[in-house]
KEKE-3310 file (N, C-alpha, C; in steps of 0.2 Angstrom, whole numbers, plus 5000, padded with zeros to 4 digits):
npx = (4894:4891:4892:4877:4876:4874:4880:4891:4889:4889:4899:4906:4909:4917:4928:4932:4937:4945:4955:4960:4967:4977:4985:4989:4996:5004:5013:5018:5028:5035:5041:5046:5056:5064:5068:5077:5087:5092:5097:5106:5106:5099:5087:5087:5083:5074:5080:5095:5098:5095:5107:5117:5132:5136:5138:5145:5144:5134:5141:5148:5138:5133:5140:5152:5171:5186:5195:5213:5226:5233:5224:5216:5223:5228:5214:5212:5223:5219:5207:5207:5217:5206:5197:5208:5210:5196:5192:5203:5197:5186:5188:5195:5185:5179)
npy = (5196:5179:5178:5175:5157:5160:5164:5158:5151:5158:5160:5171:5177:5168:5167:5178:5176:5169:5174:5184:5179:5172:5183:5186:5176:5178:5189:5185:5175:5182:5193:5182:5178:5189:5189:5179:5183:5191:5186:5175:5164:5152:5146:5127:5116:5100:5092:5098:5095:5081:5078:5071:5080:5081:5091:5100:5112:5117:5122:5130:5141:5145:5152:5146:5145:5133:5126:5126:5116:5117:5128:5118:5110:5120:5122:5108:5105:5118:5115:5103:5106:5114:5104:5097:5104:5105:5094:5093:5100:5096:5083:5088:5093:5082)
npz = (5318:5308:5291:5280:5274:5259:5249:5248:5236:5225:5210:5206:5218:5223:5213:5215:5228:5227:5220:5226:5237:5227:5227:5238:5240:5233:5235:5248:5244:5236:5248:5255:5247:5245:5260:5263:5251:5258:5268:5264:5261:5247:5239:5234:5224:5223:5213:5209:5221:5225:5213:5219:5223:5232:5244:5244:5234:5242:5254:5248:5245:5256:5261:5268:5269:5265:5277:5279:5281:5291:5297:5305:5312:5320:5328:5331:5341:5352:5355:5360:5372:5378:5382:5392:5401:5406:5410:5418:5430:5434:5439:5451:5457:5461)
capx = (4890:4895:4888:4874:4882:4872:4886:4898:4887:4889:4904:4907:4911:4922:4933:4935:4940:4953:4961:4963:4971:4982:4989:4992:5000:5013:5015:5020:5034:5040:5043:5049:5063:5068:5072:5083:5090:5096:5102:5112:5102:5095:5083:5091:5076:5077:5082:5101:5099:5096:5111:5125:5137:5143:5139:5152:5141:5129:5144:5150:5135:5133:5148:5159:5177:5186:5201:5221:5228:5237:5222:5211:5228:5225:5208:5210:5225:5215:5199:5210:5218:5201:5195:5212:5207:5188:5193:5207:5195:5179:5191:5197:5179:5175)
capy = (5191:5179:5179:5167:5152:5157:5168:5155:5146:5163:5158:5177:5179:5163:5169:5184:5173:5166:5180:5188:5174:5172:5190:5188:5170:5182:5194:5181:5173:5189:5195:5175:5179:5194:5186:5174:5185:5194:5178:5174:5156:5153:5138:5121:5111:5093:5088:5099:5091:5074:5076:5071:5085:5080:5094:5106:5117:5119:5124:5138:5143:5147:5156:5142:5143:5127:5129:5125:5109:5119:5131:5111:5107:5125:5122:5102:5107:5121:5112:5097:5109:5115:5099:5096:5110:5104:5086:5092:5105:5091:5077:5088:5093:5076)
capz = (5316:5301:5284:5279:5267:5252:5244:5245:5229:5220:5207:5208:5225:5226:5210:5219:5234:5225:5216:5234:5238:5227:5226:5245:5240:5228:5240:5254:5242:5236:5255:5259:5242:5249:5265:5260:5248:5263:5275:5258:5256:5240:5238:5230:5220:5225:5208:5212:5229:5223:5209:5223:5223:5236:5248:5240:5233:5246:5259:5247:5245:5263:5263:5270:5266:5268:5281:5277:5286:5295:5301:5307:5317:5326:5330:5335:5348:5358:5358:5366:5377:5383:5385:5395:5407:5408:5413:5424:5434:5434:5442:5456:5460:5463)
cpx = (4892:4889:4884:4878:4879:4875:4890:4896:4886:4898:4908:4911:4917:4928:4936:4939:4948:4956:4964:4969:4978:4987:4993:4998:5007:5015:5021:5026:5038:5044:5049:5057:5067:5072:5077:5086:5098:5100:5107:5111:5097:5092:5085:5085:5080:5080:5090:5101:5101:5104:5116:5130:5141:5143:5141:5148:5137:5134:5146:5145:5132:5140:5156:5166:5182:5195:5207:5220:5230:5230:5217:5218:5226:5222:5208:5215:5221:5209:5203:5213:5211:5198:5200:5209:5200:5191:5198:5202:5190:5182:5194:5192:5177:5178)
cpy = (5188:5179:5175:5164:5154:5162:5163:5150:5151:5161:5165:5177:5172:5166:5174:5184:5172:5171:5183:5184:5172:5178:5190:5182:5173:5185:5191:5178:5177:5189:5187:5176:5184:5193:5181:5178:5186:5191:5176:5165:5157:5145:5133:5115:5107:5090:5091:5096:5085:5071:5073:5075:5085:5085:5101:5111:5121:5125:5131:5141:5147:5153:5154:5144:5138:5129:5123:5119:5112:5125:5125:5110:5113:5124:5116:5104:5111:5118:5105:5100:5113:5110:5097:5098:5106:5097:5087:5096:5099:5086:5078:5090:5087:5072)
cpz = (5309:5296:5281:5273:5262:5246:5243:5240:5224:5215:5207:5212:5226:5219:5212:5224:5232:5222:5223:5235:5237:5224:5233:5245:5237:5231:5243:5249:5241:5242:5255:5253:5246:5255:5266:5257:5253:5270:5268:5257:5249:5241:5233:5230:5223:5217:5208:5220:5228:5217:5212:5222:5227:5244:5247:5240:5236:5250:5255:5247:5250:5264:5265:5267:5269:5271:5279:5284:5291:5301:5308:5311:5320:5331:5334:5341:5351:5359:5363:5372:5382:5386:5393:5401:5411:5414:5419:5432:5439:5438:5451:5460:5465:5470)
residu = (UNK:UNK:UNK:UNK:UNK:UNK:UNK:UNK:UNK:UNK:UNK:UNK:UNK:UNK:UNK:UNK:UNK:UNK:UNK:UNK:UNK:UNK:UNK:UNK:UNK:UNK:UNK:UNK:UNK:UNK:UNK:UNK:UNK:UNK:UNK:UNK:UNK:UNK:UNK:UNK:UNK:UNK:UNK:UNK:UNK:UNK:UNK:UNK:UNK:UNK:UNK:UNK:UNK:UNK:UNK:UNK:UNK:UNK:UNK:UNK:UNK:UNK:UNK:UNK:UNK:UNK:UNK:UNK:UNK:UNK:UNK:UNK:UNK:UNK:UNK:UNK:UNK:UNK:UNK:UNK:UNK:UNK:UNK:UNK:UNK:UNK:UNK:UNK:UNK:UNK:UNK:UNK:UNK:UNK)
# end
């Protein structure tokens, strides 16, 4: 059964509301830190967001590393060759 309303005009009991709250609120971003820590994002204010970087920083940040001309011609030939494949298979079905 719940509680009659006449505590929540005790200033008492609502100070106490709110400090719960906000220890639960520390808690909850600790943990949310940690987890990030552990994906290897880190959170990027909008005012480094907003600076135009261009991307750059974000991508290493993630871990990207940006590939050799020579490794982006590898990658576009066999994706053309699968495509090849795809379009040759799909045309004799029809």
């Amino acid at each position: 059964m719940a509680r009659p309303s006449s505590n929540l005009g005790d200033n008492g009991f609502l100070q106490a509301a709110l400090e719960g709250l906000l220890l639960q609120k520390q808690r909850i971003e600790a943990q949310i830190e940690e987890v990030r820590s552990l994906l290897g994002r880190h959170r990027v204010s909008n005012s480094k967001a907003a600076s135009g970087s261009g991307g750059t920083k974000l991508a290493t940040a993630r871990g990207r590393r940006p590939l050799s001309e020579a490794a982006r011609k590898r990658i576009a030939a066999a994706q053309k060759k699968r495509w090849a494949e795809y379009r040759k298979q799909h045309r004799t079905a029809e």
